[in-house]
C-alpha positions as CSV (number, residue, x, y, z in Angstrom):
1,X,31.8,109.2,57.0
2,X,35.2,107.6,57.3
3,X,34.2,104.7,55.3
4,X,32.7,107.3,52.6
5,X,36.4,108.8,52.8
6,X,38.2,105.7,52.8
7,X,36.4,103.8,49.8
8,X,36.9,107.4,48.0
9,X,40.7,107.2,48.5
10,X,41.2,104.0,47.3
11,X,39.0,104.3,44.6
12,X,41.0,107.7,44.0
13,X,44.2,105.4,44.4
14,X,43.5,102.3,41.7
15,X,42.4,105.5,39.0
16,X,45.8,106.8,39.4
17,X,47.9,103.5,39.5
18,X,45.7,102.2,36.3
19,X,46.4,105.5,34.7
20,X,49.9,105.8,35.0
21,X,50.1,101.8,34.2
22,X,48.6,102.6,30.7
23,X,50.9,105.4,29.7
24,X,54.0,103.3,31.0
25,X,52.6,100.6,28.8
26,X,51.9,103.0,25.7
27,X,55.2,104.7,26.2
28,X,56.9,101.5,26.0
29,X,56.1,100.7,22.6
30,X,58.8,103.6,21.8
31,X,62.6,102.3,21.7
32,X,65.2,105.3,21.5
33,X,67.4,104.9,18.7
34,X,69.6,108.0,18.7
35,X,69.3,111.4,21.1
36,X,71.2,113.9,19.0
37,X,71.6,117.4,21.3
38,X,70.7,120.2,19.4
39,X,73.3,124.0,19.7
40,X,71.3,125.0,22.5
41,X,71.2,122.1,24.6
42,X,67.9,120.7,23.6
43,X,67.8,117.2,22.0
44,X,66.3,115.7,18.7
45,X,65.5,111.9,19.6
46,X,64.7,109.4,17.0
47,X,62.5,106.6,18.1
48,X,60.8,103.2,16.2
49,X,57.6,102.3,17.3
50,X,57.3,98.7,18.1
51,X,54.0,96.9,18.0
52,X,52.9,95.2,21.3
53,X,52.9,91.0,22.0
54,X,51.7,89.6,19.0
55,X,49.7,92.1,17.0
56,X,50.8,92.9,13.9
57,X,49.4,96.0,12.9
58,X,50.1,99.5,14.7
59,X,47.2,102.0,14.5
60,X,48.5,106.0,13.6
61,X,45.8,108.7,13.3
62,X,43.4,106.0,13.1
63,X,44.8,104.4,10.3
64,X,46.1,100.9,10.5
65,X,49.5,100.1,8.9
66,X,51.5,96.7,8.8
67,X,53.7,96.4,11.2
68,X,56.8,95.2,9.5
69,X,60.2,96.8,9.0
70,X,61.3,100.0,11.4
71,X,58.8,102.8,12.4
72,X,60.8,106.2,12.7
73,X,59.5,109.1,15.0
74,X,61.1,112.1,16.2
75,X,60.7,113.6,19.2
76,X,61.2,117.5,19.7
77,X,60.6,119.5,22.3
78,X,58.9,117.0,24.2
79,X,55.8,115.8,21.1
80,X,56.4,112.9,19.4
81,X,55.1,112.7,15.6
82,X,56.5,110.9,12.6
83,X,59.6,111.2,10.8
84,X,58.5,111.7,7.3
85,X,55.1,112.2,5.4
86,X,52.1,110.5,6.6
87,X,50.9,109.9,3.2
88,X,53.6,107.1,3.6
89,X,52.5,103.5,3.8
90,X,54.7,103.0,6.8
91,X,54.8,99.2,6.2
92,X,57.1,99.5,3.0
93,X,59.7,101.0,5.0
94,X,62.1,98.4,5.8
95,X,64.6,99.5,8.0
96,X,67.1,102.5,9.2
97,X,70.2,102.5,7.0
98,X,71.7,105.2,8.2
99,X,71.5,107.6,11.7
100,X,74.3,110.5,12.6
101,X,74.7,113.1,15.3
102,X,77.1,115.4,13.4
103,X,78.2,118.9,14.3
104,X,74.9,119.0,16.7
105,X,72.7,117.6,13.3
106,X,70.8,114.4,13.1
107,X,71.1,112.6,10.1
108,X,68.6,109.9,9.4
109,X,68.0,107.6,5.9
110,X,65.2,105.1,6.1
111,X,65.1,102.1,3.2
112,X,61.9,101.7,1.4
113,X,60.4,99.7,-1.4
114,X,62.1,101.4,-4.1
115,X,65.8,102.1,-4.9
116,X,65.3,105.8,-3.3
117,X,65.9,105.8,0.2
118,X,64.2,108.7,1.9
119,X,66.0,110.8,4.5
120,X,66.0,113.8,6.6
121,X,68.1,116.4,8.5
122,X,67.3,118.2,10.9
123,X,69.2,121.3,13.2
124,X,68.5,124.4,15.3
125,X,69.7,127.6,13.9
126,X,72.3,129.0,16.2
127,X,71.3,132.6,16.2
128,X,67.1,132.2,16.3
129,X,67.5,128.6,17.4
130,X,64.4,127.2,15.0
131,X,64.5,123.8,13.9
132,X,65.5,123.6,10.2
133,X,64.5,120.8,8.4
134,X,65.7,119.4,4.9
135,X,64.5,116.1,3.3
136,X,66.2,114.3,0.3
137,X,65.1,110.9,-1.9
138,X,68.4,110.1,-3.9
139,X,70.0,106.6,-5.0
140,X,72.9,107.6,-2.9
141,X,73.6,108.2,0.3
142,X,74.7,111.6,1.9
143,X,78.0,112.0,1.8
144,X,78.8,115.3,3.5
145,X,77.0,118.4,5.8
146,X,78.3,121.9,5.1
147,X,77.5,124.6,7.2
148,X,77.8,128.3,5.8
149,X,76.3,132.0,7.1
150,X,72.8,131.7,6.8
151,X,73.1,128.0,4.8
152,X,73.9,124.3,5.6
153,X,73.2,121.4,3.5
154,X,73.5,118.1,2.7
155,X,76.2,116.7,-0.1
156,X,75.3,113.6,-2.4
157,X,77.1,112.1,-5.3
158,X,74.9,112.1,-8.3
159,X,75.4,108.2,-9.2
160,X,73.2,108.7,-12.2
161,X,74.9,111.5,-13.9
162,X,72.5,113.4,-16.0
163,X,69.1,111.9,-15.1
164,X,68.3,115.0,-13.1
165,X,71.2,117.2,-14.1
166,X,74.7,116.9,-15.6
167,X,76.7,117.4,-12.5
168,X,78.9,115.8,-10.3
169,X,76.9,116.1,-7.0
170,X,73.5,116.5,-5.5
171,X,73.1,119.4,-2.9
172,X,70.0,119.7,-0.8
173,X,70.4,123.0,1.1
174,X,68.1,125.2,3.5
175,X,68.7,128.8,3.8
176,X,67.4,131.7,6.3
177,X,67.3,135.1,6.9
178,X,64.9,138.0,7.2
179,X,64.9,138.8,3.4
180,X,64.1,135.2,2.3
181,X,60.8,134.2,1.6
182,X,58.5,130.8,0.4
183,X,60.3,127.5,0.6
184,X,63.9,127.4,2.3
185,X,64.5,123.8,1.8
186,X,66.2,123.4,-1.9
187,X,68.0,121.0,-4.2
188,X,70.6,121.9,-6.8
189,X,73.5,120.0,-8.9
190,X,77.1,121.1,-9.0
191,X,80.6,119.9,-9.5
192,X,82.2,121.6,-7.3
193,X,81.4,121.7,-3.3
194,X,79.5,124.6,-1.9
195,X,82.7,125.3,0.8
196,X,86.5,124.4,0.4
197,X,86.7,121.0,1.3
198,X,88.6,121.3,4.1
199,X,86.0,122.8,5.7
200,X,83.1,119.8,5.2
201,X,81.8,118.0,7.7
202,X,81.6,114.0,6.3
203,X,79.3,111.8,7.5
204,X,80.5,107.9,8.1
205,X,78.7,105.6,6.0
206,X,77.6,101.9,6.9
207,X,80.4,99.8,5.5
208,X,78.4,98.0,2.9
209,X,77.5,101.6,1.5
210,X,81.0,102.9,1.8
């Protein structure tokens, strides 16, 4: 009986050890770029994905995708998933050109293999503390965040001045509120800035994009 017990225990022992071996291991393919803490206290963190020894291909949902150039995730609230669509061939991406914690926002523009980066940005409301999300495919980079009532958005200099409108800048912006309805993340030109400028928030650029 107390060799039935003991053989049980250590068998009991080696599943646990192997176990938590494995998710050490799988968790370890994930490298922490930025944690950006959210108004509340809770963080955004931006990971790559990093493919293991010498195998060059990373499997997501059961797909397999080359494993060249950076691979951004989020994590939030604890589940990690991709940073942008998964209808994206991840291997075209070719590195992070661009990651901010600003005003309790992460900022984050990925290159890609055409001359739109793609990027993101990403906040908790202060009063019902959802995440708000906005995405944005420009030649430029962002520029500025502005943060009014129930709006914030994201500022970008329209380099090609009347290819999508006749205006000066580019401004992705979300808004919410109990009265608002369908999609909350939008895009419209301007030349002037949605706030007084004194009261943007800029975002330091790389120095070969400044």
């Amino acid at each position: 009986m107390k060799k039935t017990i003991y053989f049980i225990t250590l068998l009991f022992c080696i599943i646990i050890f192997n176990t938590h071996t494995a998710f050490a291991h799988l968790k370890s393919r994930y490298h922490t770029v930025l944690s950006c803490k959210m108004i509340n206290g809770d963080k955004v963190i931006l990971k790559d994905l990093k493919p293991i020894g010498n195998y060059p291909y990373l499997e997501i949902d059961g797909k397999e995708y080359l494993a060249n150039g950076d691979k951004p995730y989020l994590e939030i609230q604890g589940k990690t998933s991709l940073a942008f669509d998964k209808d994206v061939t991840y291997g075209e991406w070719t590195g992070l050109i661009l990651k901010q914690c600003i005003r309790h926002t992460l900022v984050v523009v990925m290159g890609f293999g055409s001359p739109y980066p793609r990027g993101l940005a990403i906040r908790q409301n202060p009063i019902t503390h959802k995440y708000e999300r906005i995405d944005f495919g420009q030649k430029s980079l962002p520029t500025a965040l502005y943060f009014k009532n129930n709006e914030w958005g994201v500022i970008l200099p329209n380099i090609e001045n009347g290819y999508y409108v006749g205006k000066k800048y580019l401004v992705h912006f979300y808004k919410s509120g109990k009265n608002i309805s369908g999609k909350q993340d939008h895009i419209k030109g301007t030349n002037s800035f949605p706030v007084p400028k004194k009261d943007l928030v800029y975002i330091p650029l790389p120095k070969e994009y400044q």
